[in-house]
Backbone as CSV, one residue per row, in Angstrom:
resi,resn,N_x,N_y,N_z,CA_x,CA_y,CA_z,C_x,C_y,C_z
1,UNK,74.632,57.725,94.852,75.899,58.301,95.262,75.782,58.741,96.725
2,UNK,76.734,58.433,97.407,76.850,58.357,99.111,77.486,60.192,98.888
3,UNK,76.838,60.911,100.151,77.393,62.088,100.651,78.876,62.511,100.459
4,UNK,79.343,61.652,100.938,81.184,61.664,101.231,81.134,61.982,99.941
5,UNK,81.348,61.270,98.473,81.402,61.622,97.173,80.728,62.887,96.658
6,UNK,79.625,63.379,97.074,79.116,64.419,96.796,80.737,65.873,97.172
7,UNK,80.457,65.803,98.281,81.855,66.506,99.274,83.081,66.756,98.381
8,UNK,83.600,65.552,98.314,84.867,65.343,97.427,84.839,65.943,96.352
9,UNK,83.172,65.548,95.677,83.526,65.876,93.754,83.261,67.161,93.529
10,UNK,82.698,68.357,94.571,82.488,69.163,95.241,83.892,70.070,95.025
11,UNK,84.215,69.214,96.524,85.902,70.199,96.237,86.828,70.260,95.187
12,UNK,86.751,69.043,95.309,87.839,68.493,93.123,87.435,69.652,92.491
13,UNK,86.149,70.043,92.275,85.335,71.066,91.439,86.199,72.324,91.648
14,UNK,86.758,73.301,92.838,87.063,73.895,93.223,88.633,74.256,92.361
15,UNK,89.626,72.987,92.511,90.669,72.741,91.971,90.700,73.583,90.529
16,UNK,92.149,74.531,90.302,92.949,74.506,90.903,93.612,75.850,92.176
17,UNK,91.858,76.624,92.493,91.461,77.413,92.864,92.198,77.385,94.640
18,UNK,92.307,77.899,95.168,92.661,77.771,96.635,91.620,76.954,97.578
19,UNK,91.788,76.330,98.245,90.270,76.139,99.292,90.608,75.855,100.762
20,UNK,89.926,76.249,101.880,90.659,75.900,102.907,89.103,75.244,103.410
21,UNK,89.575,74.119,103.784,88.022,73.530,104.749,88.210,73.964,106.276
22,UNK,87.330,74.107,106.734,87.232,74.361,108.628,86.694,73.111,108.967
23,UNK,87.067,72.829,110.752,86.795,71.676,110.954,86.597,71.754,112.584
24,UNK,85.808,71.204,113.388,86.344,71.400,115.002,86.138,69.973,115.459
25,UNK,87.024,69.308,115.926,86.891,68.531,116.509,85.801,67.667,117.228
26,UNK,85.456,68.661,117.903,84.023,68.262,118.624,82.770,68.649,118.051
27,UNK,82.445,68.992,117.047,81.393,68.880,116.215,80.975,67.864,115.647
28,UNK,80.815,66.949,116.471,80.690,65.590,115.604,79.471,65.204,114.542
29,UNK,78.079,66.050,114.824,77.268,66.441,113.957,78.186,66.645,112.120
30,UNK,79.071,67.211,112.513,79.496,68.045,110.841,80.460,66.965,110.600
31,UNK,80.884,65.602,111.388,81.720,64.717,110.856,83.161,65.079,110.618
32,UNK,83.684,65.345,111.555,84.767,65.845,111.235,86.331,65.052,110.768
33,UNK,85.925,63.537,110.896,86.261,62.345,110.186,85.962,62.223,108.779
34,UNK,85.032,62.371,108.660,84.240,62.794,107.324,84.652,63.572,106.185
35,UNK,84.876,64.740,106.893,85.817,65.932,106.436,87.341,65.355,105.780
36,UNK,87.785,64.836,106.779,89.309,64.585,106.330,89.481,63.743,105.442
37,UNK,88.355,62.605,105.352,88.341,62.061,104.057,87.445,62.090,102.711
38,UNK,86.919,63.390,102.772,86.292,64.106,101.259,87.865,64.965,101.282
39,UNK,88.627,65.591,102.074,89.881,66.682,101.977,90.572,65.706,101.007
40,UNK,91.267,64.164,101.623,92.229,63.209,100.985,91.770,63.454,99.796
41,UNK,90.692,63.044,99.248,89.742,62.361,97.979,90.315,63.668,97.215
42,UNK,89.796,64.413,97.428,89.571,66.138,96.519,91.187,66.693,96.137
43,UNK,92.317,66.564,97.277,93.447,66.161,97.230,94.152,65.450,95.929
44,UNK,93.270,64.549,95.503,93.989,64.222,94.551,94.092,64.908,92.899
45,UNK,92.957,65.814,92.726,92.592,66.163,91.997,94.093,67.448,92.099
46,UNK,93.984,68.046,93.211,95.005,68.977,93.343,96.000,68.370,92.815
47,UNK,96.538,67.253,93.127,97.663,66.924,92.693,97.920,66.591,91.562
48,UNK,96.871,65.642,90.969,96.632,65.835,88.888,97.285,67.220,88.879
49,UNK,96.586,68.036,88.850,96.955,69.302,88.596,98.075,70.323,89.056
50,UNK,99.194,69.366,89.755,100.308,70.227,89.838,100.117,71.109,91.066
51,UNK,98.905,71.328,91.557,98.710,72.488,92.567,98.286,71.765,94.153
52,UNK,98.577,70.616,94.866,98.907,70.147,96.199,98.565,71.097,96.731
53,UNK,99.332,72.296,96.960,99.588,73.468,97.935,98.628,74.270,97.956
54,UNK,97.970,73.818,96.939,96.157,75.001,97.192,95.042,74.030,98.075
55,UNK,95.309,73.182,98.090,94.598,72.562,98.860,94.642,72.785,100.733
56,UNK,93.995,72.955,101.480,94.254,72.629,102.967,93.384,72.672,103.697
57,UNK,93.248,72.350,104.812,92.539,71.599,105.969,92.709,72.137,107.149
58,UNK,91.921,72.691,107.729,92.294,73.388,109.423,91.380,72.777,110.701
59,UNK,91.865,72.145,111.410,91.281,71.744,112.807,91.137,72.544,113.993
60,UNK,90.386,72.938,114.570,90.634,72.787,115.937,89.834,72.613,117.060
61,UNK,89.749,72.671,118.354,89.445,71.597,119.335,87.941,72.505,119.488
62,UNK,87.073,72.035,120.171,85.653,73.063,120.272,84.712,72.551,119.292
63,UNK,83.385,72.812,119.546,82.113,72.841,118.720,82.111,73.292,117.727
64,UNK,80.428,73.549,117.317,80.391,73.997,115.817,80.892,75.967,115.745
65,UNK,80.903,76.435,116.760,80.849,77.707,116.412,82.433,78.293,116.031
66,UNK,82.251,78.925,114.838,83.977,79.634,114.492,83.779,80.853,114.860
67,UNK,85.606,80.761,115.371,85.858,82.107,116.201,86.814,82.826,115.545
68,UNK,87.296,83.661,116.605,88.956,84.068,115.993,90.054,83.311,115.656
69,UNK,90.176,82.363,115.950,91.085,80.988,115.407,91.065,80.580,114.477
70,UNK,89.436,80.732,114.113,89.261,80.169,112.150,89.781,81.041,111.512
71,UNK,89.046,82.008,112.035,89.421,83.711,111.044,90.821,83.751,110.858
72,UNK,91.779,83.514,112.193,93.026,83.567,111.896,93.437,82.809,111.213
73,UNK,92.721,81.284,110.957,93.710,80.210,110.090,93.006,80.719,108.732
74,UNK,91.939,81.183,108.237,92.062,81.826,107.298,92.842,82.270,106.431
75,UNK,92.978,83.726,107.463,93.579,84.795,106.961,95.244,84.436,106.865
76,UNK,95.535,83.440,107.703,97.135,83.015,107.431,97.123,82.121,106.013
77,UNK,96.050,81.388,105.851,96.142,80.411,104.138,95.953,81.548,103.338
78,UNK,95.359,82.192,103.810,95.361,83.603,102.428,96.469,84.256,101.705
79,UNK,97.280,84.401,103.226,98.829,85.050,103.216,99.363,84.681,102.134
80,UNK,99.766,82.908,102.666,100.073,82.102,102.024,100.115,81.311,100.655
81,UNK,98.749,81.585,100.138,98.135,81.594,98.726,98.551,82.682,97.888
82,UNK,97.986,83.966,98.273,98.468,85.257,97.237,99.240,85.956,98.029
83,UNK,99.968,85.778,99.277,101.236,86.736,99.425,102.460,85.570,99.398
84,UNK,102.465,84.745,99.522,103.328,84.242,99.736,103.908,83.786,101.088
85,UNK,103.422,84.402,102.192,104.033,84.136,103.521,103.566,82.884,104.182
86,UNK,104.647,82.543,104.551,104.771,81.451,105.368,103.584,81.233,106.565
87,UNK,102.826,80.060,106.690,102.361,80.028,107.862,103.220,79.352,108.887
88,UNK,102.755,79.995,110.397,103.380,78.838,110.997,103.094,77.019,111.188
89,UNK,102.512,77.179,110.640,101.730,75.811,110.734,100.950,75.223,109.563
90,UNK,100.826,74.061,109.697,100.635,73.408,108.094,98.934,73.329,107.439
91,UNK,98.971,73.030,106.748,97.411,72.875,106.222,97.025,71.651,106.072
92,UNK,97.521,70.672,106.590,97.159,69.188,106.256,97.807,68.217,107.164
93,UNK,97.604,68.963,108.156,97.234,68.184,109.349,96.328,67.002,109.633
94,UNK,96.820,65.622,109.647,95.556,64.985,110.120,95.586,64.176,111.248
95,UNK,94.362,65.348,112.764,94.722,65.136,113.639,94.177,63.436,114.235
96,UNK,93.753,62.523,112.975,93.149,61.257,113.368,94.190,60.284,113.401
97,UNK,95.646,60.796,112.962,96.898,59.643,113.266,97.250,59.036,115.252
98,UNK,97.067,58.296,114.735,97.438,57.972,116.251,98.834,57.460,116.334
């Protein structure tokens, strides 16, 4: 069994629990291509299960180190999960469309 599947059956596992993956762009060590497709895979499991919206995915530009940006996209999927509030911005973003 290849890594990527490990990842996926991983997160599926998680389902129908909340999960937010982190991701930076320029970490290319942590695969951040990689990422978005164990997210798709694991994705589906969410969706068997009625729950899509617990699933999500956060990017952004920079290395491996998380800052206040993660923390904030965090703490906004959190909102979002058990308060209910709106983020401004989505969780399933995928910034590899060209």
């Amino acid at each position: 069994m290849c890594a990527l599947s490990n990842f996926q059956v991983l997160k599926a596992l998680v389902a129908p629990r909340a999960l937010l993956t982190t991701e930076a762009l320029g970490d290319l060590w942590a695969n951040p291509a990689g990422t978005w497709h164990t997210h798709q895979a694991a994705r589906e499991a969410y969706r068997f299960l009625g729950q899509e919206e617990r699933i999500g995915i956060w990017y952004r530009n920079g290395g491996h180190k998380h800052g206040w940006e993660d923390w904030r996209a965090f703490l906004d999927f959190l909102d979002w999960q058990f308060r209910g509030i709106m983020p401004a911005y989505r969780f399933d973003f995928d910034p590899f469309v060209m």
